[in-house]
Each structure stands twice: as C-alpha cells, then as structure tokens.
DOTOR-423735 format. One record per residue: x, y, z of N, C-alpha, C in turn; residue number from 1; residue in one letter. Coordinates in steps of 0.2 Angstrom, whole numbers, plus 5000, padded with zeros to 4 digits. Atoms other than C-alpha are relative to their C-alpha. Example, Ala and Ser with C-alpha at 12.3 -4.5 7.8 and 13.67 -1.06 7.14 Angstrom:
2
> 5004; 4994; 5000; 5062; 4978; 5039; 5004; 5006; 5000; 1; A
> 4996; 4994; 4999; 5068; 4995; 5036; 4996; 5005; 5003; 2; S
END
This chain:
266
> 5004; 4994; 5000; 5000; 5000; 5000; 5004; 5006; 5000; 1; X
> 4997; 4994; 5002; 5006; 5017; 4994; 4999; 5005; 5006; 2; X
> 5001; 4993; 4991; 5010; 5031; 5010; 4996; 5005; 4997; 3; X
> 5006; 4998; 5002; 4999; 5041; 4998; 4995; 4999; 4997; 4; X
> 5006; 5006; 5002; 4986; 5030; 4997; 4993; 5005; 5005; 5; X
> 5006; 4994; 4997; 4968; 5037; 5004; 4999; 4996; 5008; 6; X
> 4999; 5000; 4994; 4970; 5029; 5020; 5005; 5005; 5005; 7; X
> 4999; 4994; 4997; 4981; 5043; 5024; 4998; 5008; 4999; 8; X
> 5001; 4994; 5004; 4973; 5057; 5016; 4996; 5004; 5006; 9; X
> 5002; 4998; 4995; 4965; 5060; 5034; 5008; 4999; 5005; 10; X
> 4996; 5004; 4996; 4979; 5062; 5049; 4997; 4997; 5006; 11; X
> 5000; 5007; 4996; 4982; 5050; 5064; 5005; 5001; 5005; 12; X
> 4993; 5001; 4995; 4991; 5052; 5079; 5002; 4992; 5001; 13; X
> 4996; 5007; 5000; 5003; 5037; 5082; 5003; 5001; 5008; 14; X
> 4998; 5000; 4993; 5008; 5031; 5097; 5004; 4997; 5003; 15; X
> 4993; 5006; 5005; 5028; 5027; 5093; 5003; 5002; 5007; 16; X
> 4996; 5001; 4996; 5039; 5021; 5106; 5007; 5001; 4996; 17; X
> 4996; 4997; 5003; 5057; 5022; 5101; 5005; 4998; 5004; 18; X
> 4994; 5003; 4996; 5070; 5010; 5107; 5009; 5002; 4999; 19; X
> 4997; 4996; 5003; 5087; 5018; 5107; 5001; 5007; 4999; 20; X
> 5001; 4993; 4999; 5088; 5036; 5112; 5006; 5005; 4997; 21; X
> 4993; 4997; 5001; 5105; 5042; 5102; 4998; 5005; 4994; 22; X
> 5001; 4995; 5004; 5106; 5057; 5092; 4997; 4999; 4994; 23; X
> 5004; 5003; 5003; 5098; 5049; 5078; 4993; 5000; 5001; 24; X
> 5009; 5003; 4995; 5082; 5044; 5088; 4998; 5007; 5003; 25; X
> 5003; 4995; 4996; 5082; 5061; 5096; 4999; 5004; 4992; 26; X
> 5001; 4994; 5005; 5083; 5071; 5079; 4992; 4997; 4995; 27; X
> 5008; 5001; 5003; 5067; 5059; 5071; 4995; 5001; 5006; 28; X
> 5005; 4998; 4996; 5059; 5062; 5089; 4997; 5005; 4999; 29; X
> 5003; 4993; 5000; 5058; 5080; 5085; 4995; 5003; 4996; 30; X
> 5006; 4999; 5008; 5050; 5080; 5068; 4992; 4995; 5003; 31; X
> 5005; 5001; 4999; 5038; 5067; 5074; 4996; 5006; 5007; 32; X
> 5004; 4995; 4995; 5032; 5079; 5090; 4997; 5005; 4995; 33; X
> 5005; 4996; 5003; 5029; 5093; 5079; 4995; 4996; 4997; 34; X
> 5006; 5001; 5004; 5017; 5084; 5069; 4996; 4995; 5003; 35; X
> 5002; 5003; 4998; 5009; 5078; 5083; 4998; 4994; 5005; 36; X
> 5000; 5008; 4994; 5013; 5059; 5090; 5003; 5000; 5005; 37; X
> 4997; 5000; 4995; 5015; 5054; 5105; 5007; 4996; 5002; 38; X
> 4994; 5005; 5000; 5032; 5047; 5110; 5003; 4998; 5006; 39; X
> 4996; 5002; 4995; 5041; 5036; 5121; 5005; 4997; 4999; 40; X
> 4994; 5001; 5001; 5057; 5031; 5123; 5005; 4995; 5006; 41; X
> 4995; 5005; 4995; 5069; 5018; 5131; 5008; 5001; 4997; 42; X
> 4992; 4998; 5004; 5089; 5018; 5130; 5004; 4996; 5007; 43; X
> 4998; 5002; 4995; 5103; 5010; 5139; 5002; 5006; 5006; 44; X
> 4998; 4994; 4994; 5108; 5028; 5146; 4993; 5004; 5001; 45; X
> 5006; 4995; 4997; 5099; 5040; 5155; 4998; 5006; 4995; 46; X
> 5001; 4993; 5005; 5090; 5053; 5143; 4994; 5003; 5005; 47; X
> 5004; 4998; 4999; 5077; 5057; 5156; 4999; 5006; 5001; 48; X
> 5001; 4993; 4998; 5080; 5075; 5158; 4997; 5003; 4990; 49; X
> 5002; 4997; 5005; 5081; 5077; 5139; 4993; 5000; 4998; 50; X
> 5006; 5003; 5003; 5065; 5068; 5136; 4994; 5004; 5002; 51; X
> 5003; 4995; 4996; 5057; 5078; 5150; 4998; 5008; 4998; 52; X
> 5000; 4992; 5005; 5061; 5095; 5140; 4998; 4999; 4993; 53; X
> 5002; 5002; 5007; 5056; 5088; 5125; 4992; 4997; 4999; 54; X
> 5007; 5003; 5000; 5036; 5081; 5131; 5002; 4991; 4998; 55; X
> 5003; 5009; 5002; 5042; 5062; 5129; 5001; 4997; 5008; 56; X
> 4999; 5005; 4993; 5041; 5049; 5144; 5006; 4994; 4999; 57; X
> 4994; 5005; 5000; 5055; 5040; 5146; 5002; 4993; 5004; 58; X
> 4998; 5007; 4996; 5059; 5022; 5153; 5006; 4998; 4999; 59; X
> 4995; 5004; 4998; 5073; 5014; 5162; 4999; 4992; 4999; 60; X
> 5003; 5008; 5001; 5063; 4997; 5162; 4997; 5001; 4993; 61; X
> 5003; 5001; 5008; 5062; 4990; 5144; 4990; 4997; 5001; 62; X
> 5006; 5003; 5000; 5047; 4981; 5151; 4994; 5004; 5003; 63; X
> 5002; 4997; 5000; 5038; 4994; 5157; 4998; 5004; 4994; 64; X
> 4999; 5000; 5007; 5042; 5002; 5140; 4995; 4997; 4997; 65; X
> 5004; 5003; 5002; 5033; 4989; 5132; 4992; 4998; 5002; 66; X
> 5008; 5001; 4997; 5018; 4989; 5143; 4997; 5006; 5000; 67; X
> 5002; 4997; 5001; 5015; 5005; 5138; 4997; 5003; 4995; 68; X
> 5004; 4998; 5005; 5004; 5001; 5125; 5003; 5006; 4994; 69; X
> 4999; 4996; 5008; 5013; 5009; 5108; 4997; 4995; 4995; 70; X
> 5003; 5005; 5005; 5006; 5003; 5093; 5005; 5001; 4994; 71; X
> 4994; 5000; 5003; 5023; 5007; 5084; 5006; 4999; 5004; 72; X
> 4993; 4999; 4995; 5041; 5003; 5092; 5005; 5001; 4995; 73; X
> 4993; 4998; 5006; 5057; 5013; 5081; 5005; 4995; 5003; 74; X
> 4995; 5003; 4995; 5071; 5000; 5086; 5007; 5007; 4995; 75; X
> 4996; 4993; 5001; 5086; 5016; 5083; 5007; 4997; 5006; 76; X
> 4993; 5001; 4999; 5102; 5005; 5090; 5004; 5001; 4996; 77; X
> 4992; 5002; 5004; 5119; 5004; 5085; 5000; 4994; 4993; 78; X
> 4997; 5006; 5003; 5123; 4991; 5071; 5000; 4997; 5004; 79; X
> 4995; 5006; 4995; 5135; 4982; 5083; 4994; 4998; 5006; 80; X
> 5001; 5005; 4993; 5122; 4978; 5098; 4993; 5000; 4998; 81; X
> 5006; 4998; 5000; 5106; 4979; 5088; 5000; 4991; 5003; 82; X
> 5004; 5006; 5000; 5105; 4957; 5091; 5000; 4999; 5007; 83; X
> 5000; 5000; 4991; 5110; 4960; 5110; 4995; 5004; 5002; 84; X
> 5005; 4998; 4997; 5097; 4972; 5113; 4993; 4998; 4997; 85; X
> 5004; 5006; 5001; 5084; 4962; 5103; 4998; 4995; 5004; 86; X
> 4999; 5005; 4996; 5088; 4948; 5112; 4996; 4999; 5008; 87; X
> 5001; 4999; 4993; 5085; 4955; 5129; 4995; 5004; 4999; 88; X
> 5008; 4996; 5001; 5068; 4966; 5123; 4993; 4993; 5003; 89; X
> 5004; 5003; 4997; 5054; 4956; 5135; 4994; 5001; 4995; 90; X
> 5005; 4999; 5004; 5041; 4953; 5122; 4995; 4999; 5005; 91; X
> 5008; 4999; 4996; 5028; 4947; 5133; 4998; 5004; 5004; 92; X
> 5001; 4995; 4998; 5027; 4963; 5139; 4994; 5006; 4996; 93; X
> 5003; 4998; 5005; 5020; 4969; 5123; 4990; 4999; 5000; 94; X
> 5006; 5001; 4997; 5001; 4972; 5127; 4994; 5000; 4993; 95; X
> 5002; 5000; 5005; 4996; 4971; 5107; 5005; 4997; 4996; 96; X
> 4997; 5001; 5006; 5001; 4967; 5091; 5001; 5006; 4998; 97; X
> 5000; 4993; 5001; 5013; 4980; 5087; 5007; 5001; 4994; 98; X
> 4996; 4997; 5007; 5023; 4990; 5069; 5007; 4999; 5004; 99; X
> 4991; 4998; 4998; 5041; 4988; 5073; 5006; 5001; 4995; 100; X
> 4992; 4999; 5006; 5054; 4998; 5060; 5004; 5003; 5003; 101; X
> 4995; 4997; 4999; 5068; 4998; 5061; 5005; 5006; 4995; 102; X
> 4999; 4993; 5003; 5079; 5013; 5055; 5009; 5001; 4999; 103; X
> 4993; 5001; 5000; 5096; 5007; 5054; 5003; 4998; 4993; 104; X
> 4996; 4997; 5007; 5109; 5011; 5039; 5002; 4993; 4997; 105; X
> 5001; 5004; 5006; 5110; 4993; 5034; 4996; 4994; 5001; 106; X
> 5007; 5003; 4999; 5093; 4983; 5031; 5001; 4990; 5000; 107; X
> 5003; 5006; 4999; 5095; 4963; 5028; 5003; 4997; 5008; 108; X
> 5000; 5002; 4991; 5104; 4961; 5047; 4994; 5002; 5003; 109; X
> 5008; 5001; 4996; 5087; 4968; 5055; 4997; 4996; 5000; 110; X
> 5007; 5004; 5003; 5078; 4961; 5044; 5001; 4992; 5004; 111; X
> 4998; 5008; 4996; 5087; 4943; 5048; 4999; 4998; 5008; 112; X
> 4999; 5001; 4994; 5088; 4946; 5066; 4993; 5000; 5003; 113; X
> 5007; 4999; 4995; 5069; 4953; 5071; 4996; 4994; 4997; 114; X
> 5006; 5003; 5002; 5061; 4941; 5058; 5002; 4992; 5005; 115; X
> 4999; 5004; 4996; 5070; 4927; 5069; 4997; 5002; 5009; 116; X
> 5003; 4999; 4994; 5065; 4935; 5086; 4995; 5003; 5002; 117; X
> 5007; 4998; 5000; 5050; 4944; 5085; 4996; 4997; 4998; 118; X
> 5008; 5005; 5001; 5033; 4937; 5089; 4997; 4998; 4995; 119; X
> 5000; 4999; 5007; 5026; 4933; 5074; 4994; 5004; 4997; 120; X
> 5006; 4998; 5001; 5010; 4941; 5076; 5003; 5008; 5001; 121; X
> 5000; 4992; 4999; 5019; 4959; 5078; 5004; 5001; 4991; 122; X
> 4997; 5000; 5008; 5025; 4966; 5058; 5005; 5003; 5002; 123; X
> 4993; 4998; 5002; 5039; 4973; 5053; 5002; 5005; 4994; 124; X
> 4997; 4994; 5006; 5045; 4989; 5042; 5006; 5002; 5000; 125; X
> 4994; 4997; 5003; 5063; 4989; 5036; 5000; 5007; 4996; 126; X
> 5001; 4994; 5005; 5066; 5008; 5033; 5009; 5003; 5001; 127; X
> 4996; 4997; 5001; 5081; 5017; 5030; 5002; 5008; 4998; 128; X
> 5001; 4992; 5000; 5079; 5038; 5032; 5008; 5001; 4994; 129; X
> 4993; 4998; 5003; 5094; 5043; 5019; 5002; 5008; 5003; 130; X
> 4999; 4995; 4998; 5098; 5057; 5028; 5001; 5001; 5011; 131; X
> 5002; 5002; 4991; 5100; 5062; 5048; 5002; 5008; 5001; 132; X
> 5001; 4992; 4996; 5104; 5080; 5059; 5002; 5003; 4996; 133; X
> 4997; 4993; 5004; 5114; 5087; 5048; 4998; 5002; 4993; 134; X
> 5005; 5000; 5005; 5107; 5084; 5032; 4992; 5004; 5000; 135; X
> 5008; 4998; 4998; 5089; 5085; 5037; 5000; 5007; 5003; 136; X
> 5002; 4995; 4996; 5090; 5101; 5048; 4996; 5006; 4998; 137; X
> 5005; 4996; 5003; 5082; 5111; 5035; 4995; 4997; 4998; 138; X
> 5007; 5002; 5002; 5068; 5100; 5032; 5003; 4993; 4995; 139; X
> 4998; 5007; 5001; 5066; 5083; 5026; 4996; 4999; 4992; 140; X
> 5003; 5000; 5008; 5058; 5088; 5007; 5006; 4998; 4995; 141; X
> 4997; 5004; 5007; 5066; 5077; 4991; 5007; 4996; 5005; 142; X
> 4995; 5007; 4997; 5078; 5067; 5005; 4996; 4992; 4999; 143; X
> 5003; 5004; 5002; 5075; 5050; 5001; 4999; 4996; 5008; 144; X
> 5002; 5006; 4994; 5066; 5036; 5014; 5000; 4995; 4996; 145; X
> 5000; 5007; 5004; 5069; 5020; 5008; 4996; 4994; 5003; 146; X
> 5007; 5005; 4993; 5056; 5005; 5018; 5000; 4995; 4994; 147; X
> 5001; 5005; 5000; 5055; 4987; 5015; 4992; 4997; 5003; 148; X
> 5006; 5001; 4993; 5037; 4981; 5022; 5002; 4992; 4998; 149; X
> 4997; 5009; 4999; 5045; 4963; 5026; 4995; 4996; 5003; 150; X
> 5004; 5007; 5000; 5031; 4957; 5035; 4994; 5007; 5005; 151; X
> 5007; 4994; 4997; 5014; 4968; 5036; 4993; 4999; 4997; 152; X
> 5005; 5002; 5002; 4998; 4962; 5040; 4993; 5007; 5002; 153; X
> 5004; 4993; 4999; 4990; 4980; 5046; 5003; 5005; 4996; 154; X
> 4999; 4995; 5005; 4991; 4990; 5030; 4999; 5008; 5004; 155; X
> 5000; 4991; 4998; 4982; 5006; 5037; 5005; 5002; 5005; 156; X
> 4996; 4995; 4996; 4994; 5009; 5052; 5006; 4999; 4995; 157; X
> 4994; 5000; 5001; 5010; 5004; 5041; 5000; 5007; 4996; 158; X
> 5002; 4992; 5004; 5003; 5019; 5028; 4999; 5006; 5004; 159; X
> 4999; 4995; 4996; 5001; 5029; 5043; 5007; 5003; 5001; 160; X
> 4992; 4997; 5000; 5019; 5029; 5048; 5003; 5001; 4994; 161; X
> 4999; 4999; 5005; 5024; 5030; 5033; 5000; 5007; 4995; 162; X
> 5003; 4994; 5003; 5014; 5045; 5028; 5004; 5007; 5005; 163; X
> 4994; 4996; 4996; 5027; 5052; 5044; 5004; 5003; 4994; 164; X
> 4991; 4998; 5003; 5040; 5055; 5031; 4997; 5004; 4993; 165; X
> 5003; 4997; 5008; 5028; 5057; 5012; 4999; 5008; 5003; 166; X
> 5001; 4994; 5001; 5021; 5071; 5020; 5003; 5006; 5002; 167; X
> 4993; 4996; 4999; 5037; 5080; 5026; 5003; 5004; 4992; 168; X
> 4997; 4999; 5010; 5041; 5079; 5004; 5006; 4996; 5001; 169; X
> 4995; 5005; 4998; 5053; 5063; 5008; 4999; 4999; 4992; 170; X
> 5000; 5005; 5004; 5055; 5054; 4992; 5001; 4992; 5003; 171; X
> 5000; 5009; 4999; 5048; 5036; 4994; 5002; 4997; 4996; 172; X
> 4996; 5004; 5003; 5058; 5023; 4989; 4998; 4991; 5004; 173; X
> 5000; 5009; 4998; 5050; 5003; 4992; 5004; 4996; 4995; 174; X
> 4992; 5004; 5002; 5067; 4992; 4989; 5001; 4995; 5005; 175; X
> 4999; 5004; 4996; 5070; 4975; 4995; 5008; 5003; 5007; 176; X
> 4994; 5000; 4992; 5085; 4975; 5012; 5005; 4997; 4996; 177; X
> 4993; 5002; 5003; 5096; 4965; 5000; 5002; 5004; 4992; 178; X
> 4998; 4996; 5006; 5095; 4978; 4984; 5003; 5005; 5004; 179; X
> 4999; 4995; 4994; 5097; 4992; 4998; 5008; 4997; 5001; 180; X
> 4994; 5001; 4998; 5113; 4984; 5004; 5005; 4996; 4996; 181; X
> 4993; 5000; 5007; 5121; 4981; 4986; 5001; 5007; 5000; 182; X
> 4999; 4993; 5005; 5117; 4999; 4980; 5007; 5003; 5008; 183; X
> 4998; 4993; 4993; 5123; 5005; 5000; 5007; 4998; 5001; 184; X
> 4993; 5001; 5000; 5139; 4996; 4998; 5004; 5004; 4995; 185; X
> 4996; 4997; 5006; 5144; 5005; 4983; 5001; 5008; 5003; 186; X
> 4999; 4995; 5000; 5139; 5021; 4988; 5002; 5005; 5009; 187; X
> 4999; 4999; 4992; 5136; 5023; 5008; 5007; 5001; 5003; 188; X
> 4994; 5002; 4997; 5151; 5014; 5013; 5006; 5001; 4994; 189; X
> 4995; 4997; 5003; 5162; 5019; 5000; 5000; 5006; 5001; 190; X
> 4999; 4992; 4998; 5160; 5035; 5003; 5005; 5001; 5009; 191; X
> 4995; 5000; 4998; 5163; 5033; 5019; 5007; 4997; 5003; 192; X
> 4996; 5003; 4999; 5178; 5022; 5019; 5006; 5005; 4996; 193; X
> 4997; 4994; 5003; 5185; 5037; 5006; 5003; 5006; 5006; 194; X
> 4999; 4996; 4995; 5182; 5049; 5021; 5005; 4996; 5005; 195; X
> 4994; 5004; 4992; 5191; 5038; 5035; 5010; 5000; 4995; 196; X
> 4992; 5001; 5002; 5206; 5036; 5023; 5002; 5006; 5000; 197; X
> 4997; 4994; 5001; 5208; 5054; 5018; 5000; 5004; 5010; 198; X
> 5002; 4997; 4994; 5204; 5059; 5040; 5009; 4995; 5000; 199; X
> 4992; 5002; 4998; 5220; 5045; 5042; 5005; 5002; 4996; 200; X
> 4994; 4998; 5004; 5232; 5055; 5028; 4999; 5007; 5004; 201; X
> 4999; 4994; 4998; 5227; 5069; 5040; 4998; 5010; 4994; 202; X
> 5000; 4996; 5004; 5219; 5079; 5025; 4995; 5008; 5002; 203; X
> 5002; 4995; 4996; 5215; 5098; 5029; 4999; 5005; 4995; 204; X
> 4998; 4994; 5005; 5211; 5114; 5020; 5006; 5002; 4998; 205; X
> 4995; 4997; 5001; 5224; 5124; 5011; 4999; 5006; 4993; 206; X
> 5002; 4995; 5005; 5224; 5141; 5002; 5000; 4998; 4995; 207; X
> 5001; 5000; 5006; 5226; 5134; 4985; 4994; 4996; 5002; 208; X
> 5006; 5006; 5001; 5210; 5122; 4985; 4999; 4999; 4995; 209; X
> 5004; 5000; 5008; 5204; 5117; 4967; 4991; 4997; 5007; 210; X
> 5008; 5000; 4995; 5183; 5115; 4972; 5000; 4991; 5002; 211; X
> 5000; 5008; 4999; 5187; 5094; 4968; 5002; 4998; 5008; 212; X
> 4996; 5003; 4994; 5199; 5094; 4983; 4995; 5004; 5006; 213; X
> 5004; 4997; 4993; 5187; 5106; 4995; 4994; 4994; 4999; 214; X
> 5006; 5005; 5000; 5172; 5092; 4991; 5003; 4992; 5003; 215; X
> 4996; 5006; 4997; 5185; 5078; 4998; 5000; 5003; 5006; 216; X
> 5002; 4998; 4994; 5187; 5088; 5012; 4994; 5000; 5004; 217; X
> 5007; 5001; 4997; 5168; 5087; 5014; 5000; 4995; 5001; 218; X
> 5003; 5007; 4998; 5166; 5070; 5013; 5004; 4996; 5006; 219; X
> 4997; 5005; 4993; 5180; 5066; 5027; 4997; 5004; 5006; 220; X
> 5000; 4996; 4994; 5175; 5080; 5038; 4990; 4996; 5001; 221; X
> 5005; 5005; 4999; 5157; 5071; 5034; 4999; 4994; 5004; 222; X
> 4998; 5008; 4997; 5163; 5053; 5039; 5001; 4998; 5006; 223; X
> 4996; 4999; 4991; 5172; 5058; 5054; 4995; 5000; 5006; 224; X
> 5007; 4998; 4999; 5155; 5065; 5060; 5000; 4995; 5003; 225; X
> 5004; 5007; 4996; 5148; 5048; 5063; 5005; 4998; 5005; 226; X
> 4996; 5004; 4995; 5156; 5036; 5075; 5003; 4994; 4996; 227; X
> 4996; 5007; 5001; 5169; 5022; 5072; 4993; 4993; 4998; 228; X
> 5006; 5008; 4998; 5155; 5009; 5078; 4996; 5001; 4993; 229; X
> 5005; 4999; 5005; 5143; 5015; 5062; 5005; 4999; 4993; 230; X
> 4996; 5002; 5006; 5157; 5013; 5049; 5001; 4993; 5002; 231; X
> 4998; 5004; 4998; 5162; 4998; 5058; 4994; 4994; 4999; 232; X
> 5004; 5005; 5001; 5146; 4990; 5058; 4999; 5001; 4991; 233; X
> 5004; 4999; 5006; 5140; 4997; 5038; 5008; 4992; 4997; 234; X
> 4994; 5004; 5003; 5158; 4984; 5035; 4997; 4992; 5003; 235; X
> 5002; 5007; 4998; 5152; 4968; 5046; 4995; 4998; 5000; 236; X
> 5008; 5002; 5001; 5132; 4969; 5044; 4998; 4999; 4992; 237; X
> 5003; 4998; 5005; 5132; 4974; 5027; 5006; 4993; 4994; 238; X
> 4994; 5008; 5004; 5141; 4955; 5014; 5001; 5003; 4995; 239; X
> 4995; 4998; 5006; 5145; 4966; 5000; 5004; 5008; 4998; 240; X
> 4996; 4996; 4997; 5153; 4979; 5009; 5007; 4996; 4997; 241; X
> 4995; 5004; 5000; 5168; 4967; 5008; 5004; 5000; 4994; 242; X
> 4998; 4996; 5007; 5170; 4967; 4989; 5002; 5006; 4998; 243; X
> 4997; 4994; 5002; 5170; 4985; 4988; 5005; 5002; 5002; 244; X
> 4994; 4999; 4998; 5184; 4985; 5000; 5005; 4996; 4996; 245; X
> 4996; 5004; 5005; 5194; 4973; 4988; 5000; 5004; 4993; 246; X
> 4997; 4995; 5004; 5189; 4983; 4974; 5002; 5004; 4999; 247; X
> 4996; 4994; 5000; 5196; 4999; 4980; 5007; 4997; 5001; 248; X
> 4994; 5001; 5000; 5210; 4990; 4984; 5004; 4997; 4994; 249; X
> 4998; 5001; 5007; 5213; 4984; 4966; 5000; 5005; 4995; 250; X
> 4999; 4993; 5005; 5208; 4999; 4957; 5005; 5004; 5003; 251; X
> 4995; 4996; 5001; 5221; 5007; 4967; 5009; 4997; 4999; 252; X
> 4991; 5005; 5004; 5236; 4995; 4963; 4999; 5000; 4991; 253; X
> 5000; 5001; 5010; 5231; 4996; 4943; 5001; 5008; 5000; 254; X
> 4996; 4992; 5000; 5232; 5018; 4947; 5007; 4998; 5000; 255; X
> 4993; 5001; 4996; 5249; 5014; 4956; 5004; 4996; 4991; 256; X
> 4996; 5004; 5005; 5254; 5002; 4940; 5000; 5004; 4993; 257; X
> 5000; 4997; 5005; 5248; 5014; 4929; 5006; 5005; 5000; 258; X
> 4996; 4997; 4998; 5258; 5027; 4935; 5008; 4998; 5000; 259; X
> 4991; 5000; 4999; 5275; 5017; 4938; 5001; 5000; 4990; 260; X
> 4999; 4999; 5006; 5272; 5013; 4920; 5000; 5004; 4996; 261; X
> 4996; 4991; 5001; 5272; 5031; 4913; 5005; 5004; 5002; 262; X
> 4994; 4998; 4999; 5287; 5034; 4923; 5005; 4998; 4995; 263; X
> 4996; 5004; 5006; 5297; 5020; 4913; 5000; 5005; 4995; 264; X
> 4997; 4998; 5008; 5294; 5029; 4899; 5004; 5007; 5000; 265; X
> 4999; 4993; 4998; 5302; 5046; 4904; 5007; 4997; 4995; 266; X
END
C-alpha cells in the first residue's frame, strides 16, 4: 500500500515508542512531535532530563516500555548491539500486536535478526531515512526514505507511519533490504571508507584548494561525523561491503601500476 494512498489522506496520531535514544532517535523524535505523536522512549543511558524538555516519557525498564501500550516501536540502536538488545527486549510485555521499524543504515541484518525473534504476530518495516541532523536540519523535502514492508499484515497503520515521512516531501523509495545493501555498499560505505582514509592521511584545507579537493574535504569531515562503531558495523552487517573494499584496493594497485608505468617511459 502506497504512503499516499487514501487511508492517509486523513491524519492520525501514532503512538511510537522508540528503542534507542542516540542522536539519531532524538533528531526523528523531534520532527515526529511537531506533527503531533506521541512518544516514548527507552535507551541503555539516562535521557530522562532530555526527554522531559522535550514532552516524551521516558523508561529505564524495557518492560515497562513495552507495557506502555505503543502501537509502533522505532528499534534506533547501533549496528554492533542491535542482536544484543533484541535479544534482551521482553516481548511478553508487549500488550498488542505491534509495527516495529527499524531505522538502521544497513537493512537485511534487522531484517534477519527481528524476523528470527519477534513474535510473529507483531509486523515489521525495514526503513532506511537517507539522511540524519545534519542533512535534514532544514527540512526533510526530496531526502530520500527508503522502507521494505517485510512482514505487514495492518496495512492502514504501516501507511500511517509511513505518511510520517511522504508528508514531510521525503522521496519514497520501496526496495528489498538486500538491493538496499548492494546499492549502499557501493555508495554509503564507500564513501565513507574514502572519508576515514583521507581523516588517516590527516587531509585539511589549504589556500590553493581546486573545488574537487574542497568536496574531499567534505566528505572526510562528513565521515568523521559519525562514529567508528557505524562505519564499523555498515563493514560487518552489510556482505557486499567486503567486495567493495577489495575493489578499491585493486583499482588502486592498477592507478599505482599505471603510474609506475608512465614513469618507465620518461
């Protein structure tokens, strides 16, 4: 079902929990507030002052959390510990059948992990915001959402959440979790694997700049940004990550040979 389908064409307060409270989860918290839903929020640290300035309720107890009646839950961990905190989320706590997407930058690990341990009767929406604070901070119109409906037996609410983002001017994008994590190995994580290498050559502005070489600097000072752990997972969640590091390391020994080879000829 299309997020511009006539089941949204009325709105809908939602009523999104939101496991995971890192700057990610706080910068979708905010857009959703404006328009409306209400929010709740679990995390392994303390956000409850934030959450408090901000109108959401906050929980230290997941199972509380869960007994708090949401009828969507954002899972907004790390890569590295989403199958650890999965693991340890008390379903039976869970007071309905309830949407649970996840929002994490690379989609068929979720997908693998929740379709193994979520109940069977709550669904599931792999999505992928392409975008986050920095990006977004003037608004989230022509940023692309990317969403998988992997397992979805309540149409109207998943077009609800959904209509979160269309009606912002997201460009909707439905792509399986294993095209998403072809396409995102080429472009996501080589990028930032480019950024991490140019941050380790220590690469910095310099009054000549040509614009090619200031656009390099964006993308390390871009990369940097994020944390180790989010590169570090988009490399051991993501199975064709691994290729494109081998590629780059092949395309740069054919440079390097190209190169020795035009000197020879001097």
């Amino acid at each position: 079902m299309s997020p511009s389908s006539s089941s949204c064409s009325q709105e809908k307060t939602l009523r999104i929990g939101i496991i995971g409270f890192g700057p990610f989860a706080q910068f979708l918290a905010k857009n959703l507030i404006k328009q409306g839903h209400f929010i709740r929020a679990t995390s392994r640290s303390d956000y409850s002052e934030l959450c408090s300035n901000l109108g959401i309720l906050f929980f230290r107890d997941m199972g509380a959390f869960l007994e708090s009646d949401n009828e969507i839950i954002i899972i907004s961990t790390s890569i590295l510990s989403l199958s650890r905190v999965v693991e340890s989320i008390p379903f039976h706590c869970l007071k309905r059948p309830t949407l649970f997407v996840d929002v994490l930058s690379v989609k068929e690990h979720p997908k693998d992990v929740l379709l193994q341990i979520l109940p069977e009767e709550c669904d599931l929406l792999c999505t992928h915001p392409m975008f986050g604070p920095e990006s977004g901070k003037d608004g989230w119109t022509d940023l692309t959402f990317m969403y998988d409906m992997v397992r979805i037996r309540d149409q109207p609410l998943c077009s609800f959440f959904l209509h979160v983002f269309s009606s912002e001017g997201c460009k909707m994008l439905e792509m399986t979790c294993e095209e998403h994590d072809r396409l995102a190995a080429r472009s996501q994580f080589l990028t930032h694997t480019i950024g991490r290498i140019l941050s380790e050559m220590d690469v910095e502005p310099t009054p000549i700049d040509t614009k090619g070489f200031q656009k390099l600097v964006q993308v390390k000072e871009s990369s940097v940004k994020d944390s180790f752990d989010l590169f570090s997972g988009l490399f051991i969640h993501n199975r064709f990550a691994r290729q494109q590091m081998k590629n780059l390391e092949v395309a740069l020994e054919k440079v390097k040979e190209k190169l020795q080879e035009r000197s020879k000829m001097r």
